[in-house]
PLY file of the C-alpha trace (Angstrom):
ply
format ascii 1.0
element vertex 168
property float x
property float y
property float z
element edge 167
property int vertex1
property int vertex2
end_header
160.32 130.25 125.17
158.30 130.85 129.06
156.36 128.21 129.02
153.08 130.90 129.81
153.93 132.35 126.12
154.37 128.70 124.76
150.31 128.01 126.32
149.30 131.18 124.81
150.65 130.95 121.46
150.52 127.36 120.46
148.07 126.84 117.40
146.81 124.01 115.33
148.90 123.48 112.17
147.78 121.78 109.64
149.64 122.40 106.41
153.29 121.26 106.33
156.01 121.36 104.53
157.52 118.51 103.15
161.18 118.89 105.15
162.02 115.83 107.28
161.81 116.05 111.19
165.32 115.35 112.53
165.65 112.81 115.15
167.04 114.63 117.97
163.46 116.74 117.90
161.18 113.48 117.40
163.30 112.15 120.83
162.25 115.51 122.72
158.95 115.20 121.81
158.40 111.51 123.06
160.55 112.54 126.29
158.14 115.78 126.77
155.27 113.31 126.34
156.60 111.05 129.03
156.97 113.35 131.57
153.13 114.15 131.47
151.29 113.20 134.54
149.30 109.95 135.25
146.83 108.88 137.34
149.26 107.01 140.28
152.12 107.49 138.05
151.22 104.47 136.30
152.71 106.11 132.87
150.65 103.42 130.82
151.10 105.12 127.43
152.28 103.57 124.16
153.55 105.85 121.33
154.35 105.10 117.41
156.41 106.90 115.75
154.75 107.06 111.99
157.36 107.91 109.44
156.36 106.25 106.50
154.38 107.61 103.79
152.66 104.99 103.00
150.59 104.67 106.22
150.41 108.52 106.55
148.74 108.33 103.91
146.41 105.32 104.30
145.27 107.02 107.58
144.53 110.06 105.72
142.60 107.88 103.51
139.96 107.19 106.09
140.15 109.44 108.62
137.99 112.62 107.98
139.96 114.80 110.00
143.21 113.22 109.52
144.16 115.09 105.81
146.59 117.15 107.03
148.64 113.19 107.43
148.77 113.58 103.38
151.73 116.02 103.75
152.78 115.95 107.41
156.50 114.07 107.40
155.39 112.72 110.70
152.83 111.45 113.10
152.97 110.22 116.64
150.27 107.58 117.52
149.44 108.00 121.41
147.83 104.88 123.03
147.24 103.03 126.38
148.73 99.74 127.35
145.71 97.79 129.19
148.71 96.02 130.98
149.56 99.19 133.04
145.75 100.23 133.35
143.02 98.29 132.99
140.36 101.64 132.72
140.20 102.66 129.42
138.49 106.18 130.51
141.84 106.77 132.57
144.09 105.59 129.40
142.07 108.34 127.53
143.33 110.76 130.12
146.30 109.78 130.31
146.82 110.08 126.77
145.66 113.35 126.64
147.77 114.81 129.15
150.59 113.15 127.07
149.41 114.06 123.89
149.37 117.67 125.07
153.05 117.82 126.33
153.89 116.55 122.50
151.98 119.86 121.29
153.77 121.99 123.39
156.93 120.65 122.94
156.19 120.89 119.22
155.44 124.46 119.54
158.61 125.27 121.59
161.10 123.29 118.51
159.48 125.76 116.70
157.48 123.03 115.01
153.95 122.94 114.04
151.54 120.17 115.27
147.81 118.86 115.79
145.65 117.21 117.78
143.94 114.37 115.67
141.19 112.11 117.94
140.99 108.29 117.18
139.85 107.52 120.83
136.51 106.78 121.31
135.60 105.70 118.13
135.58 102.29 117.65
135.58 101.97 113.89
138.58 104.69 113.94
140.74 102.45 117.40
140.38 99.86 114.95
141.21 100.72 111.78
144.64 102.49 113.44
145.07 99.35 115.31
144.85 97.20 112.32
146.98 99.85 110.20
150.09 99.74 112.98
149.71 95.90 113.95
149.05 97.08 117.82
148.85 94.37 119.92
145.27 93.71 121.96
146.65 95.36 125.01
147.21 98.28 123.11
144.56 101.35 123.22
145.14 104.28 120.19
144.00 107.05 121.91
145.01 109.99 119.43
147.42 110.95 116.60
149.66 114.27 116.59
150.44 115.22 112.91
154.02 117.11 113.12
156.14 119.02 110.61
157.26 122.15 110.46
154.42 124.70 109.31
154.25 126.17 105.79
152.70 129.13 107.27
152.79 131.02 110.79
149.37 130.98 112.73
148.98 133.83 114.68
147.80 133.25 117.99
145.00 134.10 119.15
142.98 134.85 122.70
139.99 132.37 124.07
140.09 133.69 127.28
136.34 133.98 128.09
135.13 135.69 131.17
131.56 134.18 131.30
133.15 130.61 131.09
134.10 131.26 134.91
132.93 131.44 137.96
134.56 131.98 141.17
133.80 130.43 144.87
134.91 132.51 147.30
0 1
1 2
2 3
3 4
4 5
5 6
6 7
7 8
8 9
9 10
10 11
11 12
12 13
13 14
14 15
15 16
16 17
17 18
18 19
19 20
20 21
21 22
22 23
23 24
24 25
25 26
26 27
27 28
28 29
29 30
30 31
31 32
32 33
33 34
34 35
35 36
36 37
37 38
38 39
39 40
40 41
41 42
42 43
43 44
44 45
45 46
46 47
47 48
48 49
49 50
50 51
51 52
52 53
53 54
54 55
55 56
56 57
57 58
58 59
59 60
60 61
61 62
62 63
63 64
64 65
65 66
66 67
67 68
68 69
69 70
70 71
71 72
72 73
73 74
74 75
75 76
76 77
77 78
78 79
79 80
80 81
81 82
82 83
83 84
84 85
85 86
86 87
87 88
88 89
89 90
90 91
91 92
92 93
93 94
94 95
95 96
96 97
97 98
98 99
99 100
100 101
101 102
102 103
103 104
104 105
105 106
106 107
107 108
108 109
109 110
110 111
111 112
112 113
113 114
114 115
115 116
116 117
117 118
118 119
119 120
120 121
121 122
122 123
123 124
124 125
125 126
126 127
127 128
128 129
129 130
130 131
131 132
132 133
133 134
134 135
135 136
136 137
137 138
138 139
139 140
140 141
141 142
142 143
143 144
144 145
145 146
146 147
147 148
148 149
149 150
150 151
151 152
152 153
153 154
154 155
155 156
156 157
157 158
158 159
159 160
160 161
161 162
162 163
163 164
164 165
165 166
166 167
């Protein structure tokens, strides 16, 4: 797939079916999310690898916009290690550059993905943090539920013309 048709047609997915994701396709997602960019190539991210139902589904429990966990056969937590960077705003963007590569990458295995946002709030880092015994030094900055989609979205356009402005 270009990778200009990947941008434009990538979509949230939130229902799943129930079919295992194979292991050669969970390693290209983490190695897609590694080669995001970092600020001075620090690469301080962390990333969990959430397989098991049981914590799927406690996360689900308490996250409000985490339901889509109840029947995704995988998530990927995405943190920040506080030992490679010390600024948690940079962790956060980090993290989302990272956590970005793992949606396009999804989209590209012909998987379906979404973003899910634990990072900044604190009652959220926490209860993650508590749920996959992360160490202090460890930041959860967001979740990405994967599967592959029980449905198609179509994608649509956001380009928006008044939402730039050009310096010439």
């Amino acid at each position: 797939m270009d990778v200009l048709q990947a941008i434009i047609s990538r979509r949230s997915v939130r229902n799943f079916l129930t079919k295992p994701i194979e292991a050669h396709k969970t390693e290209l997602l983490l190695r897609a999310a590694m080669q995001a960019p970092s600020a001075h190539n620090r690469q301080p991210w962390y990333f969990v690898v959430i397989n098991r139902r049981s914590l799927l589904t406690a996360i689900a429990d308490f996250h409000p916009y985490a339901k889509m966990l109840y029947k995704a056969p995988m998530a990927i937590a995405v943190c920040g290690d506080f030992n490679l960077e010390n600024d948690e705003r940079y962790l956060a963007l980090n993290a989302a550059a990272a956590t970005q590569n793992i949606l396009l990458a999804a989209h590209g295995l012909d998987l379906g993905a979404v973003w899910i946002a634990v990072y900044p709030r604190e009652e959220r880092i926490q209860k993650i943090s508590a749920l996959l015994e992360l160490p202090s030094h460890i930041l959860p900055i967001s979740l990405v539920a994967v599967g592959y989609a029980a449905r198609k979205v179509p994608p649509e356009s956001r380009y928006d013309t008044q939402k730039i402005r050009f310096i010439s």
